[in-house]
N, CA and C atoms as an extended XYZ file, in Angstrom:
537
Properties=species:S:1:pos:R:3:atomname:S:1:resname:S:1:resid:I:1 pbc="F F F"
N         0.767       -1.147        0.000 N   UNK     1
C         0.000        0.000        0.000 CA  UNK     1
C         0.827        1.237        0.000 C   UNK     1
N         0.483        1.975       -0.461 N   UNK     2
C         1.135        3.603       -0.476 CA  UNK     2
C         0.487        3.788        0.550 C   UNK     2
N         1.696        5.272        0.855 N   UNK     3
C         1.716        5.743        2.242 CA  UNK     3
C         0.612        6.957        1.829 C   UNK     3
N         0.784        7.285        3.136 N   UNK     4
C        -0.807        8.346        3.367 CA  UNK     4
C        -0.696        9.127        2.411 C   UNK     4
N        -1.313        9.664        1.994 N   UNK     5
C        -1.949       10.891        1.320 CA  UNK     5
C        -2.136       12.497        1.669 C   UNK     5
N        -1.152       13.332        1.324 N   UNK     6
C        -1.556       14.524        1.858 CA  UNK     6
C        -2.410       15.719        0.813 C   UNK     6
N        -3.702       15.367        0.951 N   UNK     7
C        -4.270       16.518        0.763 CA  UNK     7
C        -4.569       17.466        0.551 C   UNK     7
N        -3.569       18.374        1.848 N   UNK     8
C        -3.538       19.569        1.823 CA  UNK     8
C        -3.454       20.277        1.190 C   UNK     8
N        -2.246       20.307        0.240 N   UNK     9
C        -2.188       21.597       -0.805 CA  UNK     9
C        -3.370       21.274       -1.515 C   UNK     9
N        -4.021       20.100       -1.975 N   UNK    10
C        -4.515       20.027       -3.541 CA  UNK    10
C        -6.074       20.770       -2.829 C   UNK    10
N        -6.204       20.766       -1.258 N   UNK    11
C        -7.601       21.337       -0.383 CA  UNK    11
C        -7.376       22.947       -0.669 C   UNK    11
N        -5.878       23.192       -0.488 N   UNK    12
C        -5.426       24.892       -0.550 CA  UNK    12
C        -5.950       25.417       -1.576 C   UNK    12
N        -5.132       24.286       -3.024 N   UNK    13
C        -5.420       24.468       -4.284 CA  UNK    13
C        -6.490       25.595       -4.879 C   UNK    13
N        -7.471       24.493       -4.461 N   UNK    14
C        -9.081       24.160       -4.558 CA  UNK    14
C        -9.979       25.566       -4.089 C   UNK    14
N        -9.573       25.824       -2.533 N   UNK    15
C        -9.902       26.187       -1.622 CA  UNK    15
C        -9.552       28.078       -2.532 C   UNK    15
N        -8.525       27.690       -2.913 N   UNK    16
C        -7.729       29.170       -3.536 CA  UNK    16
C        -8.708       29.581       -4.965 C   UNK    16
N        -8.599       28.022       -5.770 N   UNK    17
C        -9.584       28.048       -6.973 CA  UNK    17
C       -10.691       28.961       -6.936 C   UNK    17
N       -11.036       28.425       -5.539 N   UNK    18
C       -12.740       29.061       -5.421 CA  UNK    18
C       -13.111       30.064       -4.890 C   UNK    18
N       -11.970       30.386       -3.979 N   UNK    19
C       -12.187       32.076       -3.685 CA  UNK    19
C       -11.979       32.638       -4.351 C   UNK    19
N       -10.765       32.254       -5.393 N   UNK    20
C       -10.663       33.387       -6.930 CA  UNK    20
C       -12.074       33.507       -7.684 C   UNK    20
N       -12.623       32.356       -7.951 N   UNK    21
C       -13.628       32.011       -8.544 CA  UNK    21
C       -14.880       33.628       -7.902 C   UNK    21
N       -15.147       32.985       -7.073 N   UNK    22
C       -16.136       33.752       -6.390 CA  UNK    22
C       -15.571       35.095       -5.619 C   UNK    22
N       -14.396       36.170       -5.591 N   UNK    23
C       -14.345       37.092       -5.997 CA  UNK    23
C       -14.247       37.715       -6.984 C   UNK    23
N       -13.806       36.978       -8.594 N   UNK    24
C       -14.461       37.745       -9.761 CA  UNK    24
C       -15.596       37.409       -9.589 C   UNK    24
N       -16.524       36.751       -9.164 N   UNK    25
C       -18.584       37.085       -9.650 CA  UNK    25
C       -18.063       37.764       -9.020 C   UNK    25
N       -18.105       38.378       -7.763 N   UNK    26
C       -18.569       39.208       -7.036 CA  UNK    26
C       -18.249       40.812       -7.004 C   UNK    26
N       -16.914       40.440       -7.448 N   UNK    27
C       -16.191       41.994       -7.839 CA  UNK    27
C       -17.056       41.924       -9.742 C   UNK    27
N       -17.238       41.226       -9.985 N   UNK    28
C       -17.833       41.321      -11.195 CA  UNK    28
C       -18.880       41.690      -11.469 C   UNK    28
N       -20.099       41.714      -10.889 N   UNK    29
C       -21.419       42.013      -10.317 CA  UNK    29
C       -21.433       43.381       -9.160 C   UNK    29
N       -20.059       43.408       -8.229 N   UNK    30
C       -20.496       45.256       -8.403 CA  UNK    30
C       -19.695       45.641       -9.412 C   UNK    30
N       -19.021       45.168      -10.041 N   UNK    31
C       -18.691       46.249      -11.730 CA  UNK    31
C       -19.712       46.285      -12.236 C   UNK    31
N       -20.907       44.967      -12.697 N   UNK    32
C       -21.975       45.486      -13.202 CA  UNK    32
C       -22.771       46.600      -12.234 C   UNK    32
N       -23.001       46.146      -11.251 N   UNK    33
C       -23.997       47.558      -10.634 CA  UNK    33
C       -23.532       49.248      -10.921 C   UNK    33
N       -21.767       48.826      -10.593 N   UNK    34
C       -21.158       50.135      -10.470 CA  UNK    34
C       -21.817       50.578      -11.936 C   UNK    34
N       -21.392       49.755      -12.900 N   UNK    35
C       -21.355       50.160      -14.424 CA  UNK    35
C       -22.988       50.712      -14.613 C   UNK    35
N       -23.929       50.070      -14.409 N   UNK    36
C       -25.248       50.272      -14.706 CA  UNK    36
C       -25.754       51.319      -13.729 C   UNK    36
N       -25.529       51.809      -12.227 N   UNK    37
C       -25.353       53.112      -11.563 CA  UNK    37
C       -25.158       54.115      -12.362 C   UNK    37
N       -23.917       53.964      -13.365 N   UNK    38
C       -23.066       55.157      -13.597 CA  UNK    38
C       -23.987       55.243      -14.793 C   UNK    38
N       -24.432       54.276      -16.003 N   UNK    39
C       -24.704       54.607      -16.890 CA  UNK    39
C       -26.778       55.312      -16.774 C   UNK    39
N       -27.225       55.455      -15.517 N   UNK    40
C       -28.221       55.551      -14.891 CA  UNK    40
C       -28.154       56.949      -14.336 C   UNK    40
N       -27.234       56.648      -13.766 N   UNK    41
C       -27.038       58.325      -13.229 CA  UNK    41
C       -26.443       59.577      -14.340 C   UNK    41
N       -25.510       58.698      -15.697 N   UNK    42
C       -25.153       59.907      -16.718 CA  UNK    42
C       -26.446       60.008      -17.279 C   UNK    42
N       -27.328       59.267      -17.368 N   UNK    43
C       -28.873       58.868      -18.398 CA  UNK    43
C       -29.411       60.537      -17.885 C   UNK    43
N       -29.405       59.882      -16.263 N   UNK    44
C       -30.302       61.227      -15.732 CA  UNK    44
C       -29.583       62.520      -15.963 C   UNK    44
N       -28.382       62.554      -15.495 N   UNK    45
C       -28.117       64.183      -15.521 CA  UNK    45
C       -28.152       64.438      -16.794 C   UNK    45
N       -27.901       63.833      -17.563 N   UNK    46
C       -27.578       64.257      -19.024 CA  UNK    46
C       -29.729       64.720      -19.494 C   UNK    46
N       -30.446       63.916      -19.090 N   UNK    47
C       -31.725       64.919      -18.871 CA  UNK    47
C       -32.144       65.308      -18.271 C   UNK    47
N       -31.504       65.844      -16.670 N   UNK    48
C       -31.784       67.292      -16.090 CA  UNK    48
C       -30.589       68.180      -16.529 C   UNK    48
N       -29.895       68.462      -17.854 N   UNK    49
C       -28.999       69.336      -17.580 CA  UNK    49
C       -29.980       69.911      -19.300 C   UNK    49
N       -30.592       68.805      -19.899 N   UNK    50
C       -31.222       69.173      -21.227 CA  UNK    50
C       -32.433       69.584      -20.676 C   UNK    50
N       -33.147       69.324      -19.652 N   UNK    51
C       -34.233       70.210      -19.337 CA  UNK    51
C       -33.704       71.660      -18.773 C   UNK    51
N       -32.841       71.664      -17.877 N   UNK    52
C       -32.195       72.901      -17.743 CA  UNK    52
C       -31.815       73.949      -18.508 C   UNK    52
N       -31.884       73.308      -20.030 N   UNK    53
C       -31.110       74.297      -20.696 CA  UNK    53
C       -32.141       74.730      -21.886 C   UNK    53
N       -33.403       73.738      -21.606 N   UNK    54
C       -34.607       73.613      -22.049 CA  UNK    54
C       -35.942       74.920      -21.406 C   UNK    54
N       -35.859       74.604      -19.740 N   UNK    55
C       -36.173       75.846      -19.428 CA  UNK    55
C       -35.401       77.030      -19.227 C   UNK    55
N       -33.879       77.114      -19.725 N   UNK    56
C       -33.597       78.663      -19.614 CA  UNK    56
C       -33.839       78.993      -21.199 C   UNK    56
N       -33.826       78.091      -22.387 N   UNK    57
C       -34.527       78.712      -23.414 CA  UNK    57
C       -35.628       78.912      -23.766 C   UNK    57
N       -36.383       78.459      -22.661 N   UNK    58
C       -37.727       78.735      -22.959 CA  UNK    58
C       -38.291       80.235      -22.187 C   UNK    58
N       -37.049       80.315      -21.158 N   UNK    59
C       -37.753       81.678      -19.952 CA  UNK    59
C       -37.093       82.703      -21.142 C   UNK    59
N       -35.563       82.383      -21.891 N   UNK    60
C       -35.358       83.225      -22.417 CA  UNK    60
C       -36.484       83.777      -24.009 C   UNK    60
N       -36.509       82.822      -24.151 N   UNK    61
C       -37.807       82.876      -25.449 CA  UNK    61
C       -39.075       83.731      -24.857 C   UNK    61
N       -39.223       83.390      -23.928 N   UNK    62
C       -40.580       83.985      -22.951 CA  UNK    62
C       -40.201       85.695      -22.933 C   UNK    62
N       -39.157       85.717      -22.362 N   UNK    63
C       -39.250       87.336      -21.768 CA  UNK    63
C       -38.553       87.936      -23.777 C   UNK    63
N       -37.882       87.225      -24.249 N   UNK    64
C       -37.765       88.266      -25.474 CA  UNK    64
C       -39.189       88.535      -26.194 C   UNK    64
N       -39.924       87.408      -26.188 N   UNK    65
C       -41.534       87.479      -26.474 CA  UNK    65
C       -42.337       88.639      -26.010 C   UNK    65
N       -42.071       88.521      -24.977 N   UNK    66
C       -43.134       89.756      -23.737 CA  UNK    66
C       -42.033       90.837      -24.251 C   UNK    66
N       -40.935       91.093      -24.233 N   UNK    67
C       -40.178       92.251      -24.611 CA  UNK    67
C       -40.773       92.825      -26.080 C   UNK    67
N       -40.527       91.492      -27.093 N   UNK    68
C       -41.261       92.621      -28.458 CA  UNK    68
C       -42.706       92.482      -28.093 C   UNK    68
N       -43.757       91.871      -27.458 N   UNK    69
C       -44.742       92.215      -27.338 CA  UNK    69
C       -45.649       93.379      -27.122 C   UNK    69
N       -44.415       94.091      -25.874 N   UNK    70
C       -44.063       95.527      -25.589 CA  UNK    70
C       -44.222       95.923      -26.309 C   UNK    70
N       -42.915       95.952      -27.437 N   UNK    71
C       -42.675       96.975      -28.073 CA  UNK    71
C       -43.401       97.244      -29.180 C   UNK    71
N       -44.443       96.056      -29.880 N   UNK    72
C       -45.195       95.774      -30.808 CA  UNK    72
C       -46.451       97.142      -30.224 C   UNK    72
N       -46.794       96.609      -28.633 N   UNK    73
C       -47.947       97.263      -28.104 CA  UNK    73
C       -47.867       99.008      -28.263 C   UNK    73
N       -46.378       99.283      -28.324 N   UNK    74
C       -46.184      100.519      -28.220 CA  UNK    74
C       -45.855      101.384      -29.488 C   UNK    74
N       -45.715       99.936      -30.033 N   UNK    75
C       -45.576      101.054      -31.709 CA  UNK    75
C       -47.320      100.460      -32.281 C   UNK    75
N       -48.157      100.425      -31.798 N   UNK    76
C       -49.686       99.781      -32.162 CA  UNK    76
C       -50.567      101.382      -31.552 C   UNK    76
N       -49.342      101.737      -30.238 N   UNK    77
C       -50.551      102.671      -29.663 CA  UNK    77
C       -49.715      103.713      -30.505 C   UNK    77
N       -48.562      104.144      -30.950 N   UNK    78
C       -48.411      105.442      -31.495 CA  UNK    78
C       -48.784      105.093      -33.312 C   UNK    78
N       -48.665      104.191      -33.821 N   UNK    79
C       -49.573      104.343      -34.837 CA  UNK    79
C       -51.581      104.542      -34.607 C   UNK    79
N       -51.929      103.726      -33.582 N   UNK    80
C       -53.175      104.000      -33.787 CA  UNK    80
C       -53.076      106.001      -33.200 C   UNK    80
N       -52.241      106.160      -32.581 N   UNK    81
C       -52.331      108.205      -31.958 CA  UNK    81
C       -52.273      108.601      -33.291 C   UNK    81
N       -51.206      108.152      -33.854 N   UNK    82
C       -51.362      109.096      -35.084 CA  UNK    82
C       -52.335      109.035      -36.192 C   UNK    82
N       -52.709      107.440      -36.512 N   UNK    83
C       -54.158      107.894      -37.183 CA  UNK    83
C       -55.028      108.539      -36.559 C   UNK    83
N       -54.845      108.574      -35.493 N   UNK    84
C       -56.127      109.490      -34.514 CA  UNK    84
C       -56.037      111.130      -35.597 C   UNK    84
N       -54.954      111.354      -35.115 N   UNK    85
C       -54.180      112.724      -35.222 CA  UNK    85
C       -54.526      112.939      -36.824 C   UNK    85
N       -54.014      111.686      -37.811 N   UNK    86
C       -54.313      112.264      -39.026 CA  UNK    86
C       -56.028      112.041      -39.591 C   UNK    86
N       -56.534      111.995      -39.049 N   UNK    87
C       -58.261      111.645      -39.063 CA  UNK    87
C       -58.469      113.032      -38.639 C   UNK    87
N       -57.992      114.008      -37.429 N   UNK    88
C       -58.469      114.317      -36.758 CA  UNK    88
C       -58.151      115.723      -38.047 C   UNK    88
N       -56.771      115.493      -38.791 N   UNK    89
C       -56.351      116.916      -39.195 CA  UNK    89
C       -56.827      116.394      -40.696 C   UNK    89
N       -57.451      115.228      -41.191 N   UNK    90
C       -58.218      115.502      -42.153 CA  UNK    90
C       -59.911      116.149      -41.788 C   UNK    90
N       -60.115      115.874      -41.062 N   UNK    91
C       -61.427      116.552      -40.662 CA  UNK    91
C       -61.321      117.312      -41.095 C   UNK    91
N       -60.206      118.518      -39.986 N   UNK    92
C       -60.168      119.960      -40.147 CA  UNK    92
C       -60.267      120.259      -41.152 C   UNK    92
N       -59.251      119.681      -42.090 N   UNK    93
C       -58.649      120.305      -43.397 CA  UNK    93
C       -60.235      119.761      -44.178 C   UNK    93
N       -61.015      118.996      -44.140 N   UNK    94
C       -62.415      118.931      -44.728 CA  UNK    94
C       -63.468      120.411      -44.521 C   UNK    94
N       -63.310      120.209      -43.008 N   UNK    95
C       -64.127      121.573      -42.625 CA  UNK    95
C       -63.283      123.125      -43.186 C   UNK    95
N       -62.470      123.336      -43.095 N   UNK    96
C       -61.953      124.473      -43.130 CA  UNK    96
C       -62.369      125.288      -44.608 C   UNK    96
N       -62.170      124.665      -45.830 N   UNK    97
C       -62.954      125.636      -46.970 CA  UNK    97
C       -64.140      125.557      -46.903 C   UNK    97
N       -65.156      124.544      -46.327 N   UNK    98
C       -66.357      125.142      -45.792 CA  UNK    98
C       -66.583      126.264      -44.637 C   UNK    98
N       -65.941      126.448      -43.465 N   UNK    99
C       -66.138      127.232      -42.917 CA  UNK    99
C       -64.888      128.812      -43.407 C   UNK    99
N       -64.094      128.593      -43.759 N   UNK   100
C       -64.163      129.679      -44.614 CA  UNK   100
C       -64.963      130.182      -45.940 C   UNK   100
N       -65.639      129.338      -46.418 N   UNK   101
C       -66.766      129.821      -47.411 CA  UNK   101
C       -67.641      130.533      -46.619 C   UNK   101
N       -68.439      129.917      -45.198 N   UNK   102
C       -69.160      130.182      -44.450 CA  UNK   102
C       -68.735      132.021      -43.871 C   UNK   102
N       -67.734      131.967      -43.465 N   UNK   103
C       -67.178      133.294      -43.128 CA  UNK   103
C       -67.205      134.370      -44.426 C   UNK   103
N       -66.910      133.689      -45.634 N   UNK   104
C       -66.990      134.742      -46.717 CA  UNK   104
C       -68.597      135.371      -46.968 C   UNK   104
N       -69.647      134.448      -46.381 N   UNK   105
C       -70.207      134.873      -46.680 CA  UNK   105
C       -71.132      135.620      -45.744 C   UNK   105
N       -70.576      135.587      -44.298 N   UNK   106
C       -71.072      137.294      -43.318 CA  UNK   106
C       -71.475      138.386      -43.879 C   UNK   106
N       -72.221      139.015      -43.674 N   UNK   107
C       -71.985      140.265      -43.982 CA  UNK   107
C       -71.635      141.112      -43.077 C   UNK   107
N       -70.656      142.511      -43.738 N   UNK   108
C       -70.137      143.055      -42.775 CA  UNK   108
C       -70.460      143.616      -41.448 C   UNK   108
N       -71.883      143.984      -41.478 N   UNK   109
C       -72.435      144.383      -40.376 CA  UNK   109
C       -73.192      143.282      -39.735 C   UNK   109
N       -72.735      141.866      -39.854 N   UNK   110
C       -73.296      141.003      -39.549 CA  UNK   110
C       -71.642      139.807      -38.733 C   UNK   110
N       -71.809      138.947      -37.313 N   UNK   111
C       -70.890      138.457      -37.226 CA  UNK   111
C       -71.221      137.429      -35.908 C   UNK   111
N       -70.322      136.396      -36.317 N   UNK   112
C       -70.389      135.216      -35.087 CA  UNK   112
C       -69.792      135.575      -33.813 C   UNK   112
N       -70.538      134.983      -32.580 N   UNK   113
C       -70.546      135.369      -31.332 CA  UNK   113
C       -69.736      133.538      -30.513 C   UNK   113
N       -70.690      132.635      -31.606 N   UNK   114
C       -70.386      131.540      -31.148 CA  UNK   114
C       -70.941      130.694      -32.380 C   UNK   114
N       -69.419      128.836      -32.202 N   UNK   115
C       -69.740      128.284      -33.397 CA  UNK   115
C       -69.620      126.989      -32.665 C   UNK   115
N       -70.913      126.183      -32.779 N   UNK   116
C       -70.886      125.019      -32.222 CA  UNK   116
C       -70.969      123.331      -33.003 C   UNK   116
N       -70.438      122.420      -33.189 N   UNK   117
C       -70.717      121.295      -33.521 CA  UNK   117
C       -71.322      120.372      -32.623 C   UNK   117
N       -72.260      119.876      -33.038 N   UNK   118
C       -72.887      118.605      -32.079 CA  UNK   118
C       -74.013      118.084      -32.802 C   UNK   118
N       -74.017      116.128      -32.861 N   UNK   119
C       -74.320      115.234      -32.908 CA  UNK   119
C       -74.886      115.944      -34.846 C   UNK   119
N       -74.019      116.238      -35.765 N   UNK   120
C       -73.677      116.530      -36.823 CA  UNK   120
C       -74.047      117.636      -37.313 C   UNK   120
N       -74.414      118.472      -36.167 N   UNK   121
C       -75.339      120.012      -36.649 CA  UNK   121
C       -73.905      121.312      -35.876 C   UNK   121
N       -74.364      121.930      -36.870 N   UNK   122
C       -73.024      123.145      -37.104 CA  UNK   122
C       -74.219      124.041      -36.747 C   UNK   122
N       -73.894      124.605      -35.149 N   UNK   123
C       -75.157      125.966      -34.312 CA  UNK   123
C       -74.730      127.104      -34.750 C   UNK   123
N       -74.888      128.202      -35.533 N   UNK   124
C       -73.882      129.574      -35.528 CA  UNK   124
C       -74.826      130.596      -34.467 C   UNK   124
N       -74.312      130.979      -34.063 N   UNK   125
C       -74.981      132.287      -32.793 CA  UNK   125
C       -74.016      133.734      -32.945 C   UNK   125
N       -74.828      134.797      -33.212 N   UNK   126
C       -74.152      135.966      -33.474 CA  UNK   126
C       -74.972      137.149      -33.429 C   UNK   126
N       -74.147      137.717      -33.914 N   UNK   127
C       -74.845      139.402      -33.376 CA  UNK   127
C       -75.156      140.189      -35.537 C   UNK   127
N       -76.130      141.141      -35.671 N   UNK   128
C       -76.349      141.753      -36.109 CA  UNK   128
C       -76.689      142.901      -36.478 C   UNK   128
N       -76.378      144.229      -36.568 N   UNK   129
C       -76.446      145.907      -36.865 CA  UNK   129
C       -77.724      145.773      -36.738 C   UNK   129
N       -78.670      145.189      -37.865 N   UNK   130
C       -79.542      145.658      -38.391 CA  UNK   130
C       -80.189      144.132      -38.849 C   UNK   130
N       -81.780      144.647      -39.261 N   UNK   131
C       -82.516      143.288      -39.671 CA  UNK   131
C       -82.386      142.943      -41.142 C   UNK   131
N       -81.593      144.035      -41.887 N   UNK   132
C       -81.251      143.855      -43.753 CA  UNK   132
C       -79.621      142.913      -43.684 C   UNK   132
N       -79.025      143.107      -42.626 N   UNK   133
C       -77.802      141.969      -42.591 CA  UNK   133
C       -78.091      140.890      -41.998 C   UNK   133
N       -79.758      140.781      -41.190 N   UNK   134
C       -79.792      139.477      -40.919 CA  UNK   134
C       -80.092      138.613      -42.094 C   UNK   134
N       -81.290      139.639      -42.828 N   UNK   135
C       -81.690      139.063      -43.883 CA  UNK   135
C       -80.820      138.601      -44.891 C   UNK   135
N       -79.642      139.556      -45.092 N   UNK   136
C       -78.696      138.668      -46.219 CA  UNK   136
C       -78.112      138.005      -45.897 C   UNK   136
N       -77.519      137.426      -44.229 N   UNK   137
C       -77.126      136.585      -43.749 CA  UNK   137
C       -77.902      135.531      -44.071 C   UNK   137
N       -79.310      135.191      -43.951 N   UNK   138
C       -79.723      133.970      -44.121 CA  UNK   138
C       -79.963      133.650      -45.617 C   UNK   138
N       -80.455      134.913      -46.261 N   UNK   139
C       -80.052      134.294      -47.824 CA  UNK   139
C       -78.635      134.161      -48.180 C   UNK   139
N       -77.769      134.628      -48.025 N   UNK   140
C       -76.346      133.762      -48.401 CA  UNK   140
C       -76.646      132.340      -47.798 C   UNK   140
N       -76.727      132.143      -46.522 N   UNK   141
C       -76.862      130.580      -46.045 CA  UNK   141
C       -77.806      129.643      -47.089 C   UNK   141
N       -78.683      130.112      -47.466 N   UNK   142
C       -79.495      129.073      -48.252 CA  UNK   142
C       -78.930      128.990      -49.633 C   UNK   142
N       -78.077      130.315      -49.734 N   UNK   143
C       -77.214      129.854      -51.272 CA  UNK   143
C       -76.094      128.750      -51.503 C   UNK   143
N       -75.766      128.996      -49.970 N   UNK   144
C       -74.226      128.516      -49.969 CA  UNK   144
C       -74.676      126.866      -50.330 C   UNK   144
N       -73.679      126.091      -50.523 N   UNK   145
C       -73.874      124.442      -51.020 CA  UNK   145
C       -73.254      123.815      -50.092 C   UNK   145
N       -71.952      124.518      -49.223 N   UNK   146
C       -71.795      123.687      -47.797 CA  UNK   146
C       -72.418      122.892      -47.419 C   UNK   146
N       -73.181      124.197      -46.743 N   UNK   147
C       -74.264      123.373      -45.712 CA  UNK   147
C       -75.776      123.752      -45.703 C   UNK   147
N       -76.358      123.065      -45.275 N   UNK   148
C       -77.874      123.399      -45.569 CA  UNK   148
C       -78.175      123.527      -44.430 C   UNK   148
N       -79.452      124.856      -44.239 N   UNK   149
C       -79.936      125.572      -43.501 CA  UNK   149
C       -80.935      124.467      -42.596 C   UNK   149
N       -81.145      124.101      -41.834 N   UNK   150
C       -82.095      123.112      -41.177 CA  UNK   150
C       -82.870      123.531      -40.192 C   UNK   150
N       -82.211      124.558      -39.115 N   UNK   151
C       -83.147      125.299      -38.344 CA  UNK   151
C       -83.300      126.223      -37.850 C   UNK   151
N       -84.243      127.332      -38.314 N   UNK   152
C       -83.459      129.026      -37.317 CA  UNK   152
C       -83.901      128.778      -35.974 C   UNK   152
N       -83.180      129.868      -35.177 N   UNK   153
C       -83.879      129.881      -33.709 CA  UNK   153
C       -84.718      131.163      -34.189 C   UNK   153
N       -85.017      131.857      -32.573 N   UNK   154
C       -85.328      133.037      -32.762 CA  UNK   154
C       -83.998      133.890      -32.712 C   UNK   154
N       -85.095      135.288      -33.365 N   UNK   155
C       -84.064      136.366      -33.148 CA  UNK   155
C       -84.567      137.310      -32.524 C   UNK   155
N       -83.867      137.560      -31.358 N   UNK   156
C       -83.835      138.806      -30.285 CA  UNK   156
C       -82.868      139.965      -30.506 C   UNK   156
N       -83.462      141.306      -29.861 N   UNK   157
C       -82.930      142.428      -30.072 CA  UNK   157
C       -82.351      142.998      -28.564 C   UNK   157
N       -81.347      143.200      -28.416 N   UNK   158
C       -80.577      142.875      -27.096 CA  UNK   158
C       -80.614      144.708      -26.855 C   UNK   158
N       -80.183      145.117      -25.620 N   UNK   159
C       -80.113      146.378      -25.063 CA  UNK   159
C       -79.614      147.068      -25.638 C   UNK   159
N       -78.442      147.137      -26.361 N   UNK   160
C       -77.897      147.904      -27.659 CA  UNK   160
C       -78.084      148.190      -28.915 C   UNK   160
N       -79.352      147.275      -29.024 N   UNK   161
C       -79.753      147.537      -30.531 CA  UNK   161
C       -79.944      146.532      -31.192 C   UNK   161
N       -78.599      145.531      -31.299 N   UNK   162
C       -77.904      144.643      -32.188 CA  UNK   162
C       -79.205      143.509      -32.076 C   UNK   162
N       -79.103      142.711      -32.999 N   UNK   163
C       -79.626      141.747      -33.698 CA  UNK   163
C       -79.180      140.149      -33.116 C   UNK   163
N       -79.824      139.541      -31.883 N   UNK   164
C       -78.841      138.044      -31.578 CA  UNK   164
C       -79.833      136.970      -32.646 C   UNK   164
N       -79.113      136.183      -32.975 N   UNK   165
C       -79.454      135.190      -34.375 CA  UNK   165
C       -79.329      133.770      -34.013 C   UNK   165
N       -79.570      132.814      -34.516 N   UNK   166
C       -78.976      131.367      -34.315 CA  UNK   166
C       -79.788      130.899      -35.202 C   UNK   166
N       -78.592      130.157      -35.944 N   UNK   167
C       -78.957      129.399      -36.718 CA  UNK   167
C       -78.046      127.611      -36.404 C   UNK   167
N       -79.090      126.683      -37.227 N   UNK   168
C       -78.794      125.658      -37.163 CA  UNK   168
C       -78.184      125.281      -38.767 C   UNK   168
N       -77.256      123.987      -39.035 N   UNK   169
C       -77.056      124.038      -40.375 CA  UNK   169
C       -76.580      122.527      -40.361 C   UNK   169
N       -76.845      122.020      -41.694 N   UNK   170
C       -76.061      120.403      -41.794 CA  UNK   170
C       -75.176      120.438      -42.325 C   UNK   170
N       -74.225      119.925      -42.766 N   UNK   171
C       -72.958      119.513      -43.638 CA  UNK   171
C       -73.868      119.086      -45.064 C   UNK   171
N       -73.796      119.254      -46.073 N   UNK   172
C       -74.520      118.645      -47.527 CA  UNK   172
C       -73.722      117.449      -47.719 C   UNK   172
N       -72.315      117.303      -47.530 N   UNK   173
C       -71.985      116.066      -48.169 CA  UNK   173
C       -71.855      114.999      -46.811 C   UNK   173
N       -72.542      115.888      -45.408 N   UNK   174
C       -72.938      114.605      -44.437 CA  UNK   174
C       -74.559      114.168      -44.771 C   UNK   174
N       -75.021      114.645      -45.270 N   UNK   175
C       -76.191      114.077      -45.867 CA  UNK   175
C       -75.963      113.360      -46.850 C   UNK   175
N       -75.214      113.533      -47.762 N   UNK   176
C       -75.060      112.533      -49.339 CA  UNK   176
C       -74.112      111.273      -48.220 C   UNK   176
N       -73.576      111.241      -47.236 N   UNK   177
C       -73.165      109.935      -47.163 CA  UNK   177
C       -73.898      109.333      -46.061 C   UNK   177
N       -74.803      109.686      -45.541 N   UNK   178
C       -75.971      109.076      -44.642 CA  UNK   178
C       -76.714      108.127      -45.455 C   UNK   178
N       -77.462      109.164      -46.561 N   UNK   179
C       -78.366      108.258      -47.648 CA  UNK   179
C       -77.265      106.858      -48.619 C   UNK   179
């Protein structure tokens, strides 16, 4: 018979085999965790740093928005002022050779005290010398093509003499654009 048998190393061997063995799984399996952590955690920051950069282009998009919105609002109100303004100075410039026709045709001893517009009626109120300049006062008015004569008031004779008048009158071409 052969002599005993020693074991030992080939138990060490073995014993060595298998702790190698089973510290690569194990160091191998936290490399996977480590690895799948890391690729989990770049996943995320990498989309909170694209939402981050998502809402500062969007706050920035926002306030340049509201900025020309501004400025849209403010060039909206000085164009609508100035059509105001040029509406307002075509009027005039509409009225003005009518009411200088209107003035040409005073007579000299005849003259306005007061000139009113309202709800499309042109009031004239004035003074007169005499009852032959009232009279050609109102026949010029019914000549003139301006405006048409629509309603006298009365006429009173005031402490001095003079002649107070009122007349009412339409625009003619605010009538041709009514009809």
């Amino acid at each position: 018979m052969n002599g005993p048998v020693n074991l030992l190393p080939w138990r060490e061997a073995r014993r060595t085999a298998c702790l190698r063995r089973w510290s690569v799984r194990f160091v191998g399996a936290l490399l996977a965790v480590f690895g799948i952590s890391s690729c989990y955690y770049l996943k995320a920051e990498t989309a909170r740093r694209i939402g981050d950069a998502q809402y500062v282009a969007e706050t920035r998009c926002t306030a340049a928005l509201q900025a020309a919105r501004l400025r849209l609002q403010a060039r909206r109100l000085l164009w609508l002022e100035a059509e105001r303004r040029a509406r307002l100075r075509d009027e005039t410039r509409r009225w003005q050779p009518a009411l200088q026709g209107l003035a040409a045709l005073l007579p000299e001893r005849a003259w306005l005290t007061q000139i009113a517009f309202q709800q499309g009626a042109l009031s004239l109120t004035g003074l007169a010398l005499n009852l032959a300049a009232l009279a050609e006062l109102e026949q010029s008015l019914d000549r003139q093509s301006a405006f048409l004569l629509s309603r006298t008031g009365a006429v009173q004779q005031d402490a001095q003499g003079r002649w107070q008048f009122f007349y009412q009158l339409t625009r003619a071409d605010d009538d041709a654009q009514a009809d």
